[in-house]
C-alpha positions in Angstrom: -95.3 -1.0 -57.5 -92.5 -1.6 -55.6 -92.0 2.3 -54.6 -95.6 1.8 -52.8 -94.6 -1.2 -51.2 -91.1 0.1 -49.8 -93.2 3.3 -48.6 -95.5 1.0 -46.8 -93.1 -1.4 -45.1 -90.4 2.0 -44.1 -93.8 3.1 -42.2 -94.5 -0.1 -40.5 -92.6 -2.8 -41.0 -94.8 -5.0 -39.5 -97.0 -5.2 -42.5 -97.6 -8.5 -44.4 -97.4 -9.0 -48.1 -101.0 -9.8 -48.1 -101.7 -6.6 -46.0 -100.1 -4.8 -48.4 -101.7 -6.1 -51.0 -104.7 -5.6 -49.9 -103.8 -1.9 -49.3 -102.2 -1.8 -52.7 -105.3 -3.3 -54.6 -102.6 -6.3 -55.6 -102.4 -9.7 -55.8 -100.5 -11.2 -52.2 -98.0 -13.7 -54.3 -97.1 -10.5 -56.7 -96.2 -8.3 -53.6 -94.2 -11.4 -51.8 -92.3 -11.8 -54.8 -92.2 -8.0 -54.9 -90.2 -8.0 -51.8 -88.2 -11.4 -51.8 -86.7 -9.7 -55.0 -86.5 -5.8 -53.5 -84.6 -8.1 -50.4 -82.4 -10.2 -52.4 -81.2 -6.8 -54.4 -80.4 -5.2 -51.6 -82.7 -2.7 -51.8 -85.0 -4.0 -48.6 -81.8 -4.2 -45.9 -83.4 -5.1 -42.7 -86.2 -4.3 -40.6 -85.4 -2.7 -37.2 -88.0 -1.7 -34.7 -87.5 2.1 -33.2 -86.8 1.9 -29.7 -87.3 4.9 -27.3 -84.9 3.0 -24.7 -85.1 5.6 -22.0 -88.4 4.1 -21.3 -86.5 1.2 -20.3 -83.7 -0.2 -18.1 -80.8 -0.4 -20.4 -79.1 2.9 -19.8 -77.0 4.0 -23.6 -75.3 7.2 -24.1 -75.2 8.0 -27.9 -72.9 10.4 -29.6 -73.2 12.4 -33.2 -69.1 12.2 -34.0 -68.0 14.5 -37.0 -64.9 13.4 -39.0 -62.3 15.1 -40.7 -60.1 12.5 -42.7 -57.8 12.5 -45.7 -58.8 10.1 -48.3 -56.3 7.3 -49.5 -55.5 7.7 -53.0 -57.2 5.0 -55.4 -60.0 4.0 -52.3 -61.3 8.0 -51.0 -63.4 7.7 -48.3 -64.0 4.0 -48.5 -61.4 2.7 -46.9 -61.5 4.7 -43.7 -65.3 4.4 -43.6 -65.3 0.6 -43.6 -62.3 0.6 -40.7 -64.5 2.8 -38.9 -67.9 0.4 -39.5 -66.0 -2.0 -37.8 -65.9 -1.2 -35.0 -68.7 -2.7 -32.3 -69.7 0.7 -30.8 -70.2 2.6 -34.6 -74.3 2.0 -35.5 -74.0 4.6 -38.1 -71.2 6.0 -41.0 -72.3 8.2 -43.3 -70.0 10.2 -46.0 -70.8 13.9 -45.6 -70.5 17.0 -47.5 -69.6 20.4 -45.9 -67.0 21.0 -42.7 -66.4 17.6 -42.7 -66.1 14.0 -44.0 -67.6 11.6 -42.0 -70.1 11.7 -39.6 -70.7 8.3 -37.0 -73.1 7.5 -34.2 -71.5 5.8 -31.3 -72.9 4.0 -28.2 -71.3 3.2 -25.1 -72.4 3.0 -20.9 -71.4 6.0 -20.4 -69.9 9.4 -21.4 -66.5 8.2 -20.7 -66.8 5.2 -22.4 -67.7 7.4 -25.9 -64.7 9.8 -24.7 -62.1 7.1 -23.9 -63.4 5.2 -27.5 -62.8 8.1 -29.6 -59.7 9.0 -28.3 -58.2 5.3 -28.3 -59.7 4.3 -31.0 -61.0 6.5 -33.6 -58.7 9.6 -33.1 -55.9 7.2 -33.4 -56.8 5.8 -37.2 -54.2 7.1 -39.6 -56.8 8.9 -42.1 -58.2 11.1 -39.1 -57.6 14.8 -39.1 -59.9 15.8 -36.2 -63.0 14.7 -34.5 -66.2 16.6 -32.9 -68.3 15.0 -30.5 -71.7 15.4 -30.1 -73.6 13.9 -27.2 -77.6 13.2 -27.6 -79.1 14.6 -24.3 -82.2 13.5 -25.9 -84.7 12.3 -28.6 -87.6 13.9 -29.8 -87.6 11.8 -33.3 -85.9 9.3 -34.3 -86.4 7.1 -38.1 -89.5 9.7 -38.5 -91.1 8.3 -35.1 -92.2 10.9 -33.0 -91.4 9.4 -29.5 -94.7 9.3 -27.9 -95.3 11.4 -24.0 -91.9 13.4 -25.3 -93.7 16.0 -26.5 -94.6 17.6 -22.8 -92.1 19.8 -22.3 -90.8 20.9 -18.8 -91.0 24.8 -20.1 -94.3 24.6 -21.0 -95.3 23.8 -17.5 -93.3 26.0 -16.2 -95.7 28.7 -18.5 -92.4 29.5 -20.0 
């Protein structure tokens, strides 16, 4: 039950236990309790909305920064990942396999800003080898939401 549910609420998270239910063919105090419990477990860990914020005012540059680090005996990647989660600009840490470690998201105002943070700040951390930054241009899809109007592409007007 509760693998129908999460798959419900990652599409829309807007749904309430007794839409679900309803969708489900359940009883609404079964899927609640369903999801208080998934909640408390730490299973359900928030619910975000997916922003497209380039159709807004607030102007964000975002950067895909790849790690290399050398793990602390007794804590591996742990340690270094939770310094790095810290930090206000990091939205994402995840621990990689292949060419390297870690890879982070970072937002900032501007270009410089993500520049001036990795070099002051995460370049700087006694674990990191080297760093690679990334910088998203743009977003086609994002949290498997297609970003709506995105799709028209410049080249295909051009006829290219």
């Amino acid at each position: 039950m509760n693998k129908d549910i999460l798959n419900l609420l990652e599409s829309d998270a807007h749904l309430s236990a007794k839409e679900i239910a309803v969708m489900l063919g359940l009883e609404e105090a079964d899927v609640a309790a369903e999801i208080a419990e998934m909640e408390k477990e730490n299973i359900i860990c928030g619910y975000k909305a997916v922003v497209n914020w380039e159709k807004t005012e607030r102007q964000l540059v975002e950067a895909l920064i790849e790690l290399r680090v050398v793990p602390k005996p007794d804590f591996g990647f742990d340690e270094i990942a939770k310094k790095i989660m810290d930090f206000p600009e990091v939205t994402d840490v995840y621990l990689m396999s292949g060419g390297f470690d870690l890879a982070i998201t970072v937002t900032g105002k501007s270009f410089q800003e993500i520049a001036y943070f990795v070099a002051g700040k995460i370049s700087i951390l006694e674990s990191v080898v080297s760093t690679a930054t990334h910088f998203v241009l743009k977003k086609y899809k994002n949290n498997n939401v297609i970003f709506e109007g995105e799709s028209s592409d410049e080249r295909r007007e051009l006829g290219l």
